[in-house]
DOGU-561644 format. One record per residue (C-alpha): x, y, z; residue number from 0. Coordinates in Angstrom, 1 decimal. Layout:
DOGU-561644
<pt x="X" y="Y" z="Z" n="NUM"/>
...
//
This chain:
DOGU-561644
<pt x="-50.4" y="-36.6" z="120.5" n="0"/>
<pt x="-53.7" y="-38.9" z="119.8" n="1"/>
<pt x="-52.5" y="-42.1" z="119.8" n="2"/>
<pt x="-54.7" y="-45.2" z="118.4" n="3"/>
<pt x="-55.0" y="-48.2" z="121.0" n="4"/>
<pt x="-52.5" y="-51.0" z="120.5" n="5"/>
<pt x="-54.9" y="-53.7" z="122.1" n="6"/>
<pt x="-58.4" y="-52.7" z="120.6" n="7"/>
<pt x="-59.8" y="-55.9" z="121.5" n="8"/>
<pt x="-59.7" y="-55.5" z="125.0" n="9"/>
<pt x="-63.0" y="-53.5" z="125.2" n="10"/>
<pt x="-65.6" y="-55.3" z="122.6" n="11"/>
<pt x="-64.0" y="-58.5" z="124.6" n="12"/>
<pt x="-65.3" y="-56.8" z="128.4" n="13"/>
<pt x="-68.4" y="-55.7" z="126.7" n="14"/>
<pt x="-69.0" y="-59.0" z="125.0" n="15"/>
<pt x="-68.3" y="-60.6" z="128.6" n="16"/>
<pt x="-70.4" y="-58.1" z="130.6" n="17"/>
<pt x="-72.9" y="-59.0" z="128.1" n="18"/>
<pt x="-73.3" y="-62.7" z="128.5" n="19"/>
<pt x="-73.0" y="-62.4" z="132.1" n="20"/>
<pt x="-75.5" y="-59.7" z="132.6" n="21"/>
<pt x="-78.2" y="-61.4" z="130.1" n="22"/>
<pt x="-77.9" y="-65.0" z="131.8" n="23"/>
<pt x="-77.8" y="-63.1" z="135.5" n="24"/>
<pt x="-81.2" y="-61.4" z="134.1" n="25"/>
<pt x="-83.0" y="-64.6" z="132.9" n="26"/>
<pt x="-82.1" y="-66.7" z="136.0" n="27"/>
<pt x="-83.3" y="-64.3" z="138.8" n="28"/>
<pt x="-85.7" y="-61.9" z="137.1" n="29"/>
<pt x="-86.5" y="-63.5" z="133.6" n="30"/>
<pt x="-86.2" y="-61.6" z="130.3" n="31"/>
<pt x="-87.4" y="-57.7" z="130.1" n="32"/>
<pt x="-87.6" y="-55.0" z="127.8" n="33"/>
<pt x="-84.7" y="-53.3" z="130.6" n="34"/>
<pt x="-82.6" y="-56.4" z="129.4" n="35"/>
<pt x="-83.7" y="-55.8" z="126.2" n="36"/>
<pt x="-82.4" y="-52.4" z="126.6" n="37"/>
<pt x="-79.1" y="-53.7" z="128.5" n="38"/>
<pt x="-78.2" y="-56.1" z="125.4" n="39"/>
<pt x="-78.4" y="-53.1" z="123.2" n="40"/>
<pt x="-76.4" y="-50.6" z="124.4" n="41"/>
<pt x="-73.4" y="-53.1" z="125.1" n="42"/>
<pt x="-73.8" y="-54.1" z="121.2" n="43"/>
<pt x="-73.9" y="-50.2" z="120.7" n="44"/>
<pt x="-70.8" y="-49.9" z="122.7" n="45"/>
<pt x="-69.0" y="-52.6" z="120.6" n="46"/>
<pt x="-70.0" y="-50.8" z="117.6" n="47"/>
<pt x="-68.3" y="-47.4" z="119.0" n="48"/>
<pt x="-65.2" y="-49.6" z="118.5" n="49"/>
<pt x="-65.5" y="-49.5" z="114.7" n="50"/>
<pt x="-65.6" y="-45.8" z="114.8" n="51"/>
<pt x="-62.1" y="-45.4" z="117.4" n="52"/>
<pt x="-60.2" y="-43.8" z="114.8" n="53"/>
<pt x="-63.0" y="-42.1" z="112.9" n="54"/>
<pt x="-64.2" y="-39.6" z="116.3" n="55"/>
<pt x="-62.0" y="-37.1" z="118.5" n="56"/>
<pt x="-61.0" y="-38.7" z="121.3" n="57"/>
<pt x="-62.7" y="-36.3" z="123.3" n="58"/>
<pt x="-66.4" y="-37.0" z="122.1" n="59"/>
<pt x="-65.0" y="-40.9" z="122.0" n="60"/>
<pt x="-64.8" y="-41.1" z="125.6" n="61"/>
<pt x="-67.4" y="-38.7" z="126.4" n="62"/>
<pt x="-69.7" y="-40.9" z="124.7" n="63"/>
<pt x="-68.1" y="-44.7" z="126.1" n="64"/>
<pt x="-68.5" y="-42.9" z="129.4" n="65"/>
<pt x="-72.0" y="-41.6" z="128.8" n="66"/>
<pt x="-72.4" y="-45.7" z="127.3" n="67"/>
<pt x="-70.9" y="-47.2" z="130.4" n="68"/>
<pt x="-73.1" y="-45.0" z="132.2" n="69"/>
<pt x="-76.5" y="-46.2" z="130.4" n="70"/>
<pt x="-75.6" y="-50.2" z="130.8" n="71"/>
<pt x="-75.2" y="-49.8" z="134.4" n="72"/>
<pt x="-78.3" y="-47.9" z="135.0" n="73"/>
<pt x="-80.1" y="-51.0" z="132.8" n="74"/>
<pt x="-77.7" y="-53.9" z="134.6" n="75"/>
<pt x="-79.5" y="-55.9" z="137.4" n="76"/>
<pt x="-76.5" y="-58.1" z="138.3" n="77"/>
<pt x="-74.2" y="-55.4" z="139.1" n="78"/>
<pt x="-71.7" y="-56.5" z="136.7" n="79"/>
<pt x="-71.5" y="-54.2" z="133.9" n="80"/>
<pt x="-69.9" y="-51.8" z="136.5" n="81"/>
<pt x="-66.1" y="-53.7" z="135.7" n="82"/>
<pt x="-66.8" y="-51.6" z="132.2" n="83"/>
<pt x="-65.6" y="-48.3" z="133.7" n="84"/>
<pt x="-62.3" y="-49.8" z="133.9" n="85"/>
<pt x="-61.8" y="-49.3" z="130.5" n="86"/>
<pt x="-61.9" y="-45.1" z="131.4" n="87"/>
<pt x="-58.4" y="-45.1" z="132.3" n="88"/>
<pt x="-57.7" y="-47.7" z="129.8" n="89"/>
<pt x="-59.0" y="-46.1" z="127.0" n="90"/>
<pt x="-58.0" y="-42.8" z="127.9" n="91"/>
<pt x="-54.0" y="-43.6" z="128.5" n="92"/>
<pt x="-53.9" y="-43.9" z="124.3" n="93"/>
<pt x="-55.8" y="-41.1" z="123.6" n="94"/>
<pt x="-54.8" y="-38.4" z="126.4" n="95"/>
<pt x="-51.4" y="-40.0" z="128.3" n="96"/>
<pt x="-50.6" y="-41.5" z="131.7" n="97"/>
<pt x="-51.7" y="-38.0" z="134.1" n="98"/>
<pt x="-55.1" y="-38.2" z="132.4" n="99"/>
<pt x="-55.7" y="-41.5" z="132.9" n="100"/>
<pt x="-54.2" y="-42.4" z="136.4" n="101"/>
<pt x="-56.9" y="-38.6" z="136.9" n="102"/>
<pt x="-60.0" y="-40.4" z="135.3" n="103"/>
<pt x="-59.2" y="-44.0" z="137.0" n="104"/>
<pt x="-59.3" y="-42.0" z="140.6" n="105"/>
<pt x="-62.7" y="-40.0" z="139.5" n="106"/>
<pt x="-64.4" y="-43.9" z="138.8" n="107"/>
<pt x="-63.5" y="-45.3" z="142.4" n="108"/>
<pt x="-64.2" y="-42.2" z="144.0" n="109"/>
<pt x="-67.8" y="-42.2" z="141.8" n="110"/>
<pt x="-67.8" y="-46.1" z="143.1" n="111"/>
<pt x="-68.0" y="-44.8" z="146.8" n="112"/>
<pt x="-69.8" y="-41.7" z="145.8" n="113"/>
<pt x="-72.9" y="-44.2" z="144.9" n="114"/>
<pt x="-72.1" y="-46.2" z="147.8" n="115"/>
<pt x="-72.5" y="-43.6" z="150.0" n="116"/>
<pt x="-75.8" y="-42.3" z="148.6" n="117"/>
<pt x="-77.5" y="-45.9" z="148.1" n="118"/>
<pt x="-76.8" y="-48.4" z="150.6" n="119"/>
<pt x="-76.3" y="-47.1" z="154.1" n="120"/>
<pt x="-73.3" y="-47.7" z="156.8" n="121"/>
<pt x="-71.7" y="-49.5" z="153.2" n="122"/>
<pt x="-68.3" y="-49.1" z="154.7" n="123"/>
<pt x="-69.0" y="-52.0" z="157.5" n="124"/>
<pt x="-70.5" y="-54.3" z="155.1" n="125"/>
<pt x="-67.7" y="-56.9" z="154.0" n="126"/>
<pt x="-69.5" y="-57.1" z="150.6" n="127"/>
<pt x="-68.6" y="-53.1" z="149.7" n="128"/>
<pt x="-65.9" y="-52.8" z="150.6" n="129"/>
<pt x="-64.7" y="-55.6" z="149.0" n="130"/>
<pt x="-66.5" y="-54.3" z="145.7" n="131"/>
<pt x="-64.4" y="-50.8" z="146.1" n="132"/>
<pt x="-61.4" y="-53.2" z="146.6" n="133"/>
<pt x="-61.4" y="-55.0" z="143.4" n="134"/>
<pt x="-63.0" y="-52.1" z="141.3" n="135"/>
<pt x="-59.8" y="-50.1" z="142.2" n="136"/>
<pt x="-57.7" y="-53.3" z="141.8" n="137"/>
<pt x="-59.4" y="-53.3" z="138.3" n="138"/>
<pt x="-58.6" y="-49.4" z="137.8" n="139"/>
<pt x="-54.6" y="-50.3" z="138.8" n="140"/>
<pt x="-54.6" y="-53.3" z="136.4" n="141"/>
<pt x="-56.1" y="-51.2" z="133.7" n="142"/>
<pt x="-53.8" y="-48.6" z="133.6" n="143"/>
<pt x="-50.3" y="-50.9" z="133.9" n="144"/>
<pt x="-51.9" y="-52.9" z="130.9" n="145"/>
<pt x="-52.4" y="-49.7" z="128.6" n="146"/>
<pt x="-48.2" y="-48.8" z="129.7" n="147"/>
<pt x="-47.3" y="-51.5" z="129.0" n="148"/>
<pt x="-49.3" y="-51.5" z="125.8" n="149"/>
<pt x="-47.5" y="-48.6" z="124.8" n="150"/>
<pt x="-44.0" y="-49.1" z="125.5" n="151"/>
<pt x="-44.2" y="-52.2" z="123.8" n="152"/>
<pt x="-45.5" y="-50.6" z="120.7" n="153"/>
<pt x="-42.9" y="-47.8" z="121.0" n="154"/>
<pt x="-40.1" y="-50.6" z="121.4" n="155"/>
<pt x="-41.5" y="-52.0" z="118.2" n="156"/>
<pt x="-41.4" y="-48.5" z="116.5" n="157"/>
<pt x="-38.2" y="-47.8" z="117.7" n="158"/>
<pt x="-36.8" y="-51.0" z="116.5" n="159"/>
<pt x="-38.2" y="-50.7" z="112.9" n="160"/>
<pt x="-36.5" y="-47.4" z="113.2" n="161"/>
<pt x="-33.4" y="-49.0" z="114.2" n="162"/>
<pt x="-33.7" y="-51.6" z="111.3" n="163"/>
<pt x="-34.1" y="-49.1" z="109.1" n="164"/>
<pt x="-31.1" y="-47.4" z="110.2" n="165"/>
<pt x="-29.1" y="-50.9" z="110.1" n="166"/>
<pt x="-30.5" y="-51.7" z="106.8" n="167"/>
<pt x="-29.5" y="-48.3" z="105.5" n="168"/>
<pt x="-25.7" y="-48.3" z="107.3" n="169"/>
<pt x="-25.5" y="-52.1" z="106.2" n="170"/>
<pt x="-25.9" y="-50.8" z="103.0" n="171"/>
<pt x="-23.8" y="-48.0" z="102.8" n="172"/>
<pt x="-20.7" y="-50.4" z="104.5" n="173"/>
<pt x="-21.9" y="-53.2" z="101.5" n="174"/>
<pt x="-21.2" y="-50.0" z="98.9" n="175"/>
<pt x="-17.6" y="-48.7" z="100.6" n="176"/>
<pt x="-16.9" y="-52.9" z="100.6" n="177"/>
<pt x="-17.5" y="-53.1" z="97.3" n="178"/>
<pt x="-15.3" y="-49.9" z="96.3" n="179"/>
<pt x="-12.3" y="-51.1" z="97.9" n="180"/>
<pt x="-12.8" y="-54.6" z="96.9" n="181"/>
<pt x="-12.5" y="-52.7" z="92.7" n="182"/>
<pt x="-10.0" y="-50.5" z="93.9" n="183"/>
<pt x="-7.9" y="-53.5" z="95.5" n="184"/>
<pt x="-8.6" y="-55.9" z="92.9" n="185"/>
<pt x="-9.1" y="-54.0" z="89.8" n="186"/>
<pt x="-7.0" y="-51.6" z="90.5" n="187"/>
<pt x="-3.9" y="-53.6" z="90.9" n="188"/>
<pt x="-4.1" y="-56.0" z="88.0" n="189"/>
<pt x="-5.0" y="-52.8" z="86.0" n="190"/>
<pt x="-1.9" y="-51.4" z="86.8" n="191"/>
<pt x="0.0" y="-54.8" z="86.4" n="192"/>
<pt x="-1.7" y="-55.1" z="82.8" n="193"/>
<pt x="-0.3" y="-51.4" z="82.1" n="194"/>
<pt x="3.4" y="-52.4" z="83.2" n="195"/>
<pt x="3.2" y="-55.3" z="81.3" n="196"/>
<pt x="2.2" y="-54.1" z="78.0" n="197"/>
<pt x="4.5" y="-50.7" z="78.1" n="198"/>
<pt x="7.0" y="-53.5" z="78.7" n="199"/>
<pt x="6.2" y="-55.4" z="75.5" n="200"/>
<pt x="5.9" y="-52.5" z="73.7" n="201"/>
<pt x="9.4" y="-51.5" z="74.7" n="202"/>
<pt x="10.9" y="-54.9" z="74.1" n="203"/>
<pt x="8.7" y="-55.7" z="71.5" n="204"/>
<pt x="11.8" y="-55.4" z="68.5" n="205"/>
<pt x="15.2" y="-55.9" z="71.0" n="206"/>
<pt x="13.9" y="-58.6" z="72.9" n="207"/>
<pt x="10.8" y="-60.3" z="71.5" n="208"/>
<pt x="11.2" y="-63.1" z="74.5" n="209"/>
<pt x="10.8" y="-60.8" z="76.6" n="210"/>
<pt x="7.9" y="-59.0" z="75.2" n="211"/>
<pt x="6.1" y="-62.1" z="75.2" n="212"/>
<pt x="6.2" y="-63.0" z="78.3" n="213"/>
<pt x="4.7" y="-59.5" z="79.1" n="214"/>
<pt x="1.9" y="-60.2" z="77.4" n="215"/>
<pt x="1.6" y="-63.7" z="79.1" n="216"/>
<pt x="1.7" y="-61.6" z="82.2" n="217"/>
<pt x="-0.7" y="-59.4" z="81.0" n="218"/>
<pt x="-3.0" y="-62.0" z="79.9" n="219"/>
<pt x="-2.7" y="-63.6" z="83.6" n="220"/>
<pt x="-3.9" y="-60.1" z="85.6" n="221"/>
<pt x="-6.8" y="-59.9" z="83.5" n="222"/>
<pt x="-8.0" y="-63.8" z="83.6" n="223"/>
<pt x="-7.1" y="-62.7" z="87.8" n="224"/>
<pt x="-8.8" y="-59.7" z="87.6" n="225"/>
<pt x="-12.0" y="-61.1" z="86.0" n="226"/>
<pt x="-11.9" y="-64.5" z="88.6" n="227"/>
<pt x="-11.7" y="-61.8" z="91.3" n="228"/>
<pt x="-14.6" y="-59.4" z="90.1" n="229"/>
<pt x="-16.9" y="-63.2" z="90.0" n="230"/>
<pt x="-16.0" y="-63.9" z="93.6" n="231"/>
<pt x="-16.8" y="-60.3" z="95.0" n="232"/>
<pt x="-20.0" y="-60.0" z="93.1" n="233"/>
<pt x="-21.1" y="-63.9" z="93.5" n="234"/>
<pt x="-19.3" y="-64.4" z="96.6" n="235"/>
<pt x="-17.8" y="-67.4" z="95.3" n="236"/>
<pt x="-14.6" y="-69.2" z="96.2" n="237"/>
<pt x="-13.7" y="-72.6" z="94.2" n="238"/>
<pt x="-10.6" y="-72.9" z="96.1" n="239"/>
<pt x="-10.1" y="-71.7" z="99.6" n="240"/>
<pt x="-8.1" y="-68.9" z="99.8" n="241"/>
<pt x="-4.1" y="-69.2" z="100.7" n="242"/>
<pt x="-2.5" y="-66.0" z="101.6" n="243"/>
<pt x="0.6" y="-67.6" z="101.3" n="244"/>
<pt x="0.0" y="-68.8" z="97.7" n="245"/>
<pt x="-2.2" y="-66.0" z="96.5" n="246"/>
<pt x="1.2" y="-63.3" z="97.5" n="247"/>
<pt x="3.6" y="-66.1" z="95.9" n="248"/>
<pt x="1.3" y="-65.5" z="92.5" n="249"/>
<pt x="1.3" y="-62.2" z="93.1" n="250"/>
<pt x="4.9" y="-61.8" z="92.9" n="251"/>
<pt x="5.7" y="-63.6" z="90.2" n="252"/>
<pt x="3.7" y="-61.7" z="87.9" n="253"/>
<pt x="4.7" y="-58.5" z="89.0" n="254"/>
<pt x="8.2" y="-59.3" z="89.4" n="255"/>
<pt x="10.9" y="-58.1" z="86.0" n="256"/>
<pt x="14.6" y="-57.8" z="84.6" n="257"/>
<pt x="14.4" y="-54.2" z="86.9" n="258"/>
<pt x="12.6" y="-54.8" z="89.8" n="259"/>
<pt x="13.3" y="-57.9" z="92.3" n="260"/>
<pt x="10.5" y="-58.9" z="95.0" n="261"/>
<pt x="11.1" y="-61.5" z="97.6" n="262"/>
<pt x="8.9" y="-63.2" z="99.8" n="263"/>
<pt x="9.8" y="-64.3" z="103.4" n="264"/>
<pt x="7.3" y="-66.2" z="105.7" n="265"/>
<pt x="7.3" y="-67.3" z="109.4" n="266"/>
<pt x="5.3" y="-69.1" z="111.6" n="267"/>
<pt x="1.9" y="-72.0" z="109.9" n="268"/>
<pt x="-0.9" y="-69.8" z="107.6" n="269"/>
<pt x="-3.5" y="-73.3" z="108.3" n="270"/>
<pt x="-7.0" y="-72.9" z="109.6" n="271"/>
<pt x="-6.5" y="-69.1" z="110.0" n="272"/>
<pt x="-9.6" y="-67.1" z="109.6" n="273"/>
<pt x="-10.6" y="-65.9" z="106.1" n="274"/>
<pt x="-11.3" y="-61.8" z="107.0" n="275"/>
<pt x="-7.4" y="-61.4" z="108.2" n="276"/>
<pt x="-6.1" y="-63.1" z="105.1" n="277"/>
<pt x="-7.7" y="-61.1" z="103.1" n="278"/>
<pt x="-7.2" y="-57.9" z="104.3" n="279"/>
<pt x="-3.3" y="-58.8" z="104.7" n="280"/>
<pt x="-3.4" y="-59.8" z="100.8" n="281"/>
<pt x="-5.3" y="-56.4" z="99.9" n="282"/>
<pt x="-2.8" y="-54.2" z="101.8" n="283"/>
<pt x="-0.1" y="-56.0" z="100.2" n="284"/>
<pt x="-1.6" y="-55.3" z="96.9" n="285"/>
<pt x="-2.0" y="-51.4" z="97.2" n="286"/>
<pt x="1.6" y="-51.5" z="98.4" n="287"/>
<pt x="2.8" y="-53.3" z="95.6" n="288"/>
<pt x="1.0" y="-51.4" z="93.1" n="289"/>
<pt x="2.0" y="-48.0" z="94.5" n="290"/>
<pt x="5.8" y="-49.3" z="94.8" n="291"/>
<pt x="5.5" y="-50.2" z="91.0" n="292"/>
<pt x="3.6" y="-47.4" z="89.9" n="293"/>
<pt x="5.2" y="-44.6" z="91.9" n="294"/>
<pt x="8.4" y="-45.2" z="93.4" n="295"/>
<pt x="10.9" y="-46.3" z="90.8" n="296"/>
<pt x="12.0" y="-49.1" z="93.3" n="297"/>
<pt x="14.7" y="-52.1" z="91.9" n="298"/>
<pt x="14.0" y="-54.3" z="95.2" n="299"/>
<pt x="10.6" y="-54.9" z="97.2" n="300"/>
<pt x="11.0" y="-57.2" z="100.1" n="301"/>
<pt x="8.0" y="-58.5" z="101.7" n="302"/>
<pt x="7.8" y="-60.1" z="105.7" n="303"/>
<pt x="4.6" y="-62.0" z="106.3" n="304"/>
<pt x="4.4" y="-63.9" z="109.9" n="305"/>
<pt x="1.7" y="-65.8" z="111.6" n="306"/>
<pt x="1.4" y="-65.5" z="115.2" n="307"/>
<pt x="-0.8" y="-67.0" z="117.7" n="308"/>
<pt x="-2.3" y="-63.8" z="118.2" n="309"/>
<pt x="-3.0" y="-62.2" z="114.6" n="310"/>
<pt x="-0.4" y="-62.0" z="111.8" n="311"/>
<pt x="1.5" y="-59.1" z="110.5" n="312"/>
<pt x="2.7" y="-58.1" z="107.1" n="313"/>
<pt x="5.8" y="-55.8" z="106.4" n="314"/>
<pt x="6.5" y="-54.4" z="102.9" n="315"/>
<pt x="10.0" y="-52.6" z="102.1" n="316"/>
<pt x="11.2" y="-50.4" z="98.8" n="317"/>
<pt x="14.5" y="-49.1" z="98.1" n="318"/>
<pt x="12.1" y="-46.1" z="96.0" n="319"/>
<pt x="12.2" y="-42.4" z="96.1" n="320"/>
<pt x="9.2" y="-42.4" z="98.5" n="321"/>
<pt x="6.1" y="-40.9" z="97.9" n="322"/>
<pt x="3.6" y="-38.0" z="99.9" n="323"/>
<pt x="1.8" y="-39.6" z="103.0" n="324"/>
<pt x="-1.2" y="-37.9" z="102.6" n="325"/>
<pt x="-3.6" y="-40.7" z="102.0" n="326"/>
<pt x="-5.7" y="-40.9" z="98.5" n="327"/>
<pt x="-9.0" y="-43.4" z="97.9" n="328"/>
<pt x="-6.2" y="-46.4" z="98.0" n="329"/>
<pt x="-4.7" y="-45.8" z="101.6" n="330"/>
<pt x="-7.6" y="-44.6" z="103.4" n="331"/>
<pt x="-9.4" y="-47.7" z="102.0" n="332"/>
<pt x="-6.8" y="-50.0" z="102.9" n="333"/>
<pt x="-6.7" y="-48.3" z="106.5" n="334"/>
<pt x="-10.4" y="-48.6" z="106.8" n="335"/>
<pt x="-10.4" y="-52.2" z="106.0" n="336"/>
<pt x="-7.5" y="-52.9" z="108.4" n="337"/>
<pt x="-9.4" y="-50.8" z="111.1" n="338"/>
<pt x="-12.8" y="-52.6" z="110.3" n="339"/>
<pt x="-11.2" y="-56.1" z="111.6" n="340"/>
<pt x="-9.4" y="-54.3" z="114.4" n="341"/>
<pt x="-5.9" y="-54.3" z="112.9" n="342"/>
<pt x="-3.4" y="-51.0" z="112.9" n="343"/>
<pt x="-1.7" y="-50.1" z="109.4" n="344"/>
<pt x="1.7" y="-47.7" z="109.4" n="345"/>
<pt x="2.8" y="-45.7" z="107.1" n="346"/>
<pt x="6.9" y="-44.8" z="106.6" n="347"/>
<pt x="8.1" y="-43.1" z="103.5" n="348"/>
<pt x="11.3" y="-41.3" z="102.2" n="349"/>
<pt x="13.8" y="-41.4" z="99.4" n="350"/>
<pt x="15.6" y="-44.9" z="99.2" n="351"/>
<pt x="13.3" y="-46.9" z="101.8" n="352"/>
<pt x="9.5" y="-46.7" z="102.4" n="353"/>
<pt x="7.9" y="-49.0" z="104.8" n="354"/>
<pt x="4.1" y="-50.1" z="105.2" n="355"/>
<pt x="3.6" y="-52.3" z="107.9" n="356"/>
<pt x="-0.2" y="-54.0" z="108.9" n="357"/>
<pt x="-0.7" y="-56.1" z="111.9" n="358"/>
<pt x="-4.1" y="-58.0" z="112.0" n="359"/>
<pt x="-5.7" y="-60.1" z="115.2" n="360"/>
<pt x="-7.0" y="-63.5" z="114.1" n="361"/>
//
């Protein structure tokens, strides 16, 4: 696969170097020249084939840097412009891969003592030479680390904003499953509790007008709850902080009635206790509440709520008829919450006692 170069300055900044070097090399020792002339131009040129990287195949790209780097050195009297076939390898580790270029970087040091060999005579005693080789092929090895590392750094990067995508997308499918439950817990209990409430002043709406009334006061209560509730999921906004304790005590005595008794028993200190526990505890009691009201024809709901120094636990009882285990949306989204903060829900059910027990880890 072509790939474009993640560090495209690196070669107008060598050429713009090998330029300045070369031209002030050229006036000190030999004085201007139509050769320097010549030299200044086809590093400009070679700048220029920058602007036209992604525009060429990456074949005739380097054919024509090569053919370039070729040119400038045969115009260069300081013998500088030959740190420019560095950028072979360099160049060609984006375009081709690592095999090609580690291939090309070998072919320009053994070219180096190709030249050598043909030029200058008994080069390989001469301290000068072979510390040129030395540093061209130091050069070469520097070239080629810098274009891998180029590389995995820019696939890191991809691979991150692929990640964060994938975050971003899984973020917002948990925000979506949040904000089901958080309806289904909230809305779907007072609902319930608004429906009990009214078929109860309905019923006692003639016998026992008392009573009907206070149904309705009820009634009115689970939907000024359920409304408060929808504000503080959608706006995340709490004026009070929230009281597990308290908010089950409220609970209860709006859902409690002449036919059905629910008690309340707490152990151990609910203070400075962590927000994500509470809440879970108080949404499981909820869905147990509403399904013991709505489904089980139970007289007597006891609840057991402890705080430990580990976690806290909650245990709901019913003398119903029971009801079938297999879960609906309002279990499974009550187990995943529990799950989600590393807590364990259980499940017991049959005629004349069912059981749900949570147990969450602070």
């Amino acid at each position: 696969m072509v790939m474009t170069r993640p560090v495209p300055w690196v070669s107008p900044l060598l050429c713009l170097a090998v330029l300045l070097g070369g031209v002030y090399y050229a006036v000190i020792e030999a004085g201007a020249s139509l050769r320097t002339a010549g030299f200044a131009a086809t590093l400009l040129l070679l700048v220029g084939l920058d602007v036209l990287d992604r525009r060429l195949p990456p074949i005739v790209l380097l054919a024509a840097r090569i053919a370039l780097y070729v040119a400038v050195n045969a115009l260069d009297v300081s013998g500088v412009a030959r740190v420019l076939f560095v950028l072979v390898p360099f160049t060609a580790y984006f375009a081709f891969g690592r095999r090609t270029s580690i291939a090309l970087g070998a072919a320009c040091v053994a070219s180096l003592i190709t030249a050598f060999t043909l030029r200058v005579e008994d080069w390989q005693t001469r301290s000068e030479y072979i510390s040129d080789v030395v540093m061209f092929t130091l050069g070469i090895v520097l070239s080629i680390t810098m274009a891998a590392v180029a590389v995995r750094e820019r696939e890191a990067r991809i691979r991150l904003e692929g990640t964060m995508r994938d975050v971003e997308a899984l973020s917002a499918a948990q925000e979506r499953n949040r904000l089901a439950r958080e309806i289904h817990d909230s809305l779907g209990h007072h609902l319930t509790a608004i429906g009990i409430q009214l078929e109860k002043a309905e019923t006692f709406a003639e016998l026992d007008p008392a009573s009907a009334q206070d149904a309705l006061s009820n009634a009115r209560w689970s939907a000024d709850r359920a409304l408060t509730e929808v504000r503080q999921s959608v706006r995340a906004l709490g004026r009070r902080p929230f009281r597990l304790t308290e908010a089950l005590n409220e609970l209860i005595d709006h859902l409690h009635n002449d036919s059905l008794a629910i008690s309340l028993d707490v152990t151990g200190e609910e203070r400075g206790r962590p927000l994500a526990p509470l809440t879970a505890v108080y949404r499981t009691a909820q869905e147990a509440l509403t399904n013991a009201c709505r489904h089980s024809d139970a007289t007597q709901i006891r609840l057991h709520l402890s705080y430990e120094d580990t976690g806290a636990s909650l245990v709901v009882t019913d003398d119903g008829r029971g009801f079938d285990l297999r879960e609906g949306f309002g279990l499974r989204g009550m187990r995943e919450r529990i799950a989600n903060i590393g807590g364990r829900l259980e499940l017991a059910s049959a005629p004349g006692q069912t059981t749900v027990s949570v147990t969450v880890p602070w």
